[in-house]
N, C-alpha and C positions, 0 to 999 in steps of 0.2 A: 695693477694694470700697467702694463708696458708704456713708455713713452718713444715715442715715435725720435727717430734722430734722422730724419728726411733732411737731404740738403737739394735747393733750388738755385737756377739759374737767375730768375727774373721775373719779376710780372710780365708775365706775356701780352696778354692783349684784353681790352675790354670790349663784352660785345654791350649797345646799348639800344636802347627802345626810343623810338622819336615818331612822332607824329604825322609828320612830312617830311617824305627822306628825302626828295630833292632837295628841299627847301636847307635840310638839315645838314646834308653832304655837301651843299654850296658854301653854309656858314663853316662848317669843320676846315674847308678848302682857302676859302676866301678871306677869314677871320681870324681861324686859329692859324692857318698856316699849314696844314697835313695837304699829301699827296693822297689824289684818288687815285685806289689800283686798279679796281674794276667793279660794275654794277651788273648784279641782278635783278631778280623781277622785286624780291622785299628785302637784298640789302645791300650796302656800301660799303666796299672796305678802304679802308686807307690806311698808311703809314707817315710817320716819322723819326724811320730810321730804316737800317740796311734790309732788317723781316719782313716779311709778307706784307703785311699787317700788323698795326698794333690798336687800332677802333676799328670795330663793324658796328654799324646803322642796321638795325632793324625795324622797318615797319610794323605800329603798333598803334593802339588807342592808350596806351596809355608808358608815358615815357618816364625812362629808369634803366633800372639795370637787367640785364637777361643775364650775363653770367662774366665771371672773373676766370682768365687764361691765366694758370702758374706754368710758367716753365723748370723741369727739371733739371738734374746734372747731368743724368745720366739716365739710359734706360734701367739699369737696375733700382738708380733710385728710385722712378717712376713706378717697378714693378714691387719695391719694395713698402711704397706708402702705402697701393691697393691692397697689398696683405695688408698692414697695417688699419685701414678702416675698417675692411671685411671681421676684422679679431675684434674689433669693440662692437658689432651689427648697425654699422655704418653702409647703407647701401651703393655700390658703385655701378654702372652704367659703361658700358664701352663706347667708342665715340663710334660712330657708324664710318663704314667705310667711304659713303658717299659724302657724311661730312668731313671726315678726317683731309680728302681730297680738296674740297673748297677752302677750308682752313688751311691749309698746305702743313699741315702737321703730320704728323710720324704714330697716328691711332691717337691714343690712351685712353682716359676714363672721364667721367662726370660722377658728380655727387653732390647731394643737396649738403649743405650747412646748416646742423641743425637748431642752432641758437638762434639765426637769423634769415634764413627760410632759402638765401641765396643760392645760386646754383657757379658750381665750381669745377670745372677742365683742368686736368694735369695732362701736361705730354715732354717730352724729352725733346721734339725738337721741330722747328717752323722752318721750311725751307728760306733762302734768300730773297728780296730783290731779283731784279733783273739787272738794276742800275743803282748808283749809290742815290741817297736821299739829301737832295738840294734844298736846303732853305728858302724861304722868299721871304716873307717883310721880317720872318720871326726863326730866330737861331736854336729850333728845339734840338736839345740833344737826345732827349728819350720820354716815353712814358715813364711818370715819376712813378706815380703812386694813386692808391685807391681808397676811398676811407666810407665808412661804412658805419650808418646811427644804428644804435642798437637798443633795445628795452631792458636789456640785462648785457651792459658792456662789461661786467667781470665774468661771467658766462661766455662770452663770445670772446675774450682775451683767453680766457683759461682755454677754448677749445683749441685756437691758434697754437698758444705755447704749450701743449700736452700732446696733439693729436698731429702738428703741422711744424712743428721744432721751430716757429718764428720766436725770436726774440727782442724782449720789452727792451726801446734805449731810452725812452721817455714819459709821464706820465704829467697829466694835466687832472688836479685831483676833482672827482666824480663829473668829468668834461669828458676826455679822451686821450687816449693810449698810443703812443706810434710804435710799431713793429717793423721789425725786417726778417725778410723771405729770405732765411740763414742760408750759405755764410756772405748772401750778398753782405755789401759792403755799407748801403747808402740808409742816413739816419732811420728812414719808413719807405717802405714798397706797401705799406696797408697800418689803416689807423681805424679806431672803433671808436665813435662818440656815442654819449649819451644821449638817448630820445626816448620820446613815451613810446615808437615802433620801431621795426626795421624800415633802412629806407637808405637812399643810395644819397652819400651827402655831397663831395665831390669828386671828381678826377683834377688829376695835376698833371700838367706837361713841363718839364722842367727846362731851362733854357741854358745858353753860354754867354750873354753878352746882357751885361745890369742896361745896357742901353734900349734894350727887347721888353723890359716892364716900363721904362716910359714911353717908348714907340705904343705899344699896348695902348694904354692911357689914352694917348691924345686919337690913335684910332677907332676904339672904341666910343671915344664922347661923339667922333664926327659923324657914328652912324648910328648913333644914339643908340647902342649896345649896352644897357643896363652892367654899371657896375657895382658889385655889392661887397667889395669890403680889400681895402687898401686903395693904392700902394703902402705896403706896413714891411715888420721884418719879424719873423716867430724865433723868440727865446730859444726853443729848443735843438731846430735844429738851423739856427741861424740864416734862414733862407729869406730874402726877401718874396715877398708873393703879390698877388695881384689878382683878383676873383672878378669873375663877369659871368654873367649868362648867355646860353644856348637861346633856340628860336620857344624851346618847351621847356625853357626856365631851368634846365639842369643848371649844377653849377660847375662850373670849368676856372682852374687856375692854373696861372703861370707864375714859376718861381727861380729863382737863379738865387746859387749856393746851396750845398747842405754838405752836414759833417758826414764824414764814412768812419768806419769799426773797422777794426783791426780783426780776425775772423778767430783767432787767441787773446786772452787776456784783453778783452776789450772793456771800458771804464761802464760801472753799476747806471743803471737807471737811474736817475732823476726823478723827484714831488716834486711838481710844482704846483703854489695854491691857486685857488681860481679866484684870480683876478684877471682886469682887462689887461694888464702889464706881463702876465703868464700866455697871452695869447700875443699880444703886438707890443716890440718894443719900444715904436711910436706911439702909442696908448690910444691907435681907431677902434672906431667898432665896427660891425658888421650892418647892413643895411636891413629893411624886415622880410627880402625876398634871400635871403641867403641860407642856400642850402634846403629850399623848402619844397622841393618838388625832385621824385626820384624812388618812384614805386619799383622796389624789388618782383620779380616775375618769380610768380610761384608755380606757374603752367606749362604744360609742353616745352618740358626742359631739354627736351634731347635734340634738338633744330635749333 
C-alpha cells in the first residue's frame, strides 16, 4: 500500500461543541484573549491571528470536538490526499458550497478518522482578516496544536504517519505521541494520548511573551477559572505551559516556546519513559479534572 507524501500548511482551525455559546464565546473572548468575527444562530467564530478564523463554537449538549481543519500547501496537495484516501476505501465528503462560504475556505473535503471516530476538513486555503489580529491581556501567536486520547494510540499514530505524512518528533512511552503536519516546522501541530476511549484532551494556544503564562495565572485564580496543571515546562518540546478550563471543562492551554525541525535531515524521535519528570520538568502533576471532558462528535458531520 502506498504511503501518502501529503505536505500541509498548518492546523487550520478547530471547530468545538459547547454548551452555552454565549456564555462560551464570552470566556474564549474575555479569558483566552481570541477576537470574535462573527455570530450565527449556533455558532461563533473567532480568531487569533491574521485567517478567518481559527475556533468555531458550536452549539451542542454535549461539549468536545466536532472536527479538525488541516490546511493544505497547495490545491494539488489537497487534490492529491483525496485520491489518496479514496485508494485505501477511506470515505471523503465534499465541503458544501454553502459551508465552504461561512468557513471562508476554498471547498475541499471531510472525512471520518477511522481509529478515532473524529471528523477531519482538508482545504488549501482560508481567506484573510479584514484587519490584523491585536492582542489584549494575552500575546497569542497562533493556534498551537491539537491532541487527541485515543484507545489504540499506536493505531491512531500509524494512521497519521502512513495515510497523512505527519511526523513522530517525540514519544512519551505508552502516554503519548507528538506529531507535525509535515513540513511544518513546529515540535506537534497534533498529539495522540493514551485513554480507555476517543475523546478530545486539549487545544493549545501558544503565546510570545513567558510574561502571558504568569499574567494567565494570577487571572485566572481572580475569577476562579479552575486550573489543572502548571505553570510547568514539557521535556520534549521545551515549551513552558499552563492548562485551565473552559465554562464545559474542556481543556485549554497556553504555552510559550517550542523547538521547530528543519523540513531535511531533521534529528530521530525521542523514548521517553513515563515518569512525572517525562511530562514536567518542574515535577507537577496534573489536577483530577484535567483533560476529562471532551466528547468527540460522531453525528452529522458535514455542518
Amino acid at each position: 500500500m502506498a504511503q501518502s507524501n501529503a505536505r500541509f500548511e498548518r492546523l487550520g482551525y478547530l471547530a468545538l461543541n459547547v454548551t452555552d455559546l454565549e456564555k462560551s464565546a464570552e470566556f474564549y473572548e474575555t479569558m483566552v484573549g481570541l477576537r470574535r468575527v462573527e455570530t450565527n444562530v449556533d455558532a461563533v467564530f473567532l480568531r487569533c491571528s491574521d485567517r478567518h478564523h481559527d475556533i468555531v463554537l458550536f452549539q451542542s449538549d454535549a461539549p468536545g470536538l466536532k472536527r479538525i481543519g488541516w490546511q493544505m500547501e497547495s490545491p494539488e496537495q489537497l487534490e492529491a490526499l483525496d485520491r489518496h484516501f479514496r485508494s485505501i476505501g477511506i470515505v471523503t465528503r465534499p465541503v458544501s458550497n454553502a459551508d465552504a462560504v461561512e468557513m471562508a475556505i476554498d471547498g475541499g473535503f471531510r472525512m471520518t478518522e477511522p481509529t478515532t471516530g473524529a471528523t477531519m476538513e482538508f482545504y488549501s486555503h482560508m481567506d484573510h482578516a479584514d484587519s490584523a489580529f491585536e492582542p489584549t491581556h494575552t500575546k497569542i501567536a497562533r493556534l498551537g496544536h491539537v491532541v487527541l486520547a485515543s484507545a489504540d494510540m499506536a493505531a491512531t499514530e500509524r494512521f497519521f504517519s502512513e495515510n497523512m505524512n505527519f511526523k513522530v518528533s517525540d514519544r512519551i512511552e505508552n502516554g503519548v505521541v507528538h506529531m507535525r503536519c509535515f513540513p511544518n516546522p513546529l515540535h506537534h501541530s497534533f498529539g495522540v494520548g493514551a485513554g480507555k476511549a476517543a475523546q478530545l484532551h486539549h487545544v493549545n494556544f501558544m503565546v510570545t511573551d513567558m510574561d502571558d503564562i504568569g499574567r494567565a495565572n494570577t487571572r485566572m485564580k481572580s475569577k476562579t477559572i479552575p486550573i489543572v496543571y502548571g505553570p510547568g515546562k514539557h521535556p520534549q518540546s521545551e515549551s513552558v505551559f499552563f492548562y485551565f478550563l473552559d465554562p464545559d471543562g474542556l481543556t485549554l492551554e497556553y504555552s510559550y516556546g517550542m523547538e521547530e525541525f528543519p523540513e531535511h535531515a531533521p534529528r530521530a524521535p525521542r523514548l521517553f519513559p513515563m515518569t512525572v519528570e517525562s511530562v514536567d520538568h518542574w515535577g507537577g502533576l496534573p489536577e483530577p479534572d484535567f483533560a476529562k471532558v471532551g466528547e468527540i462528535e460522531t453525528a452529522g458531520r458535514d455542518r
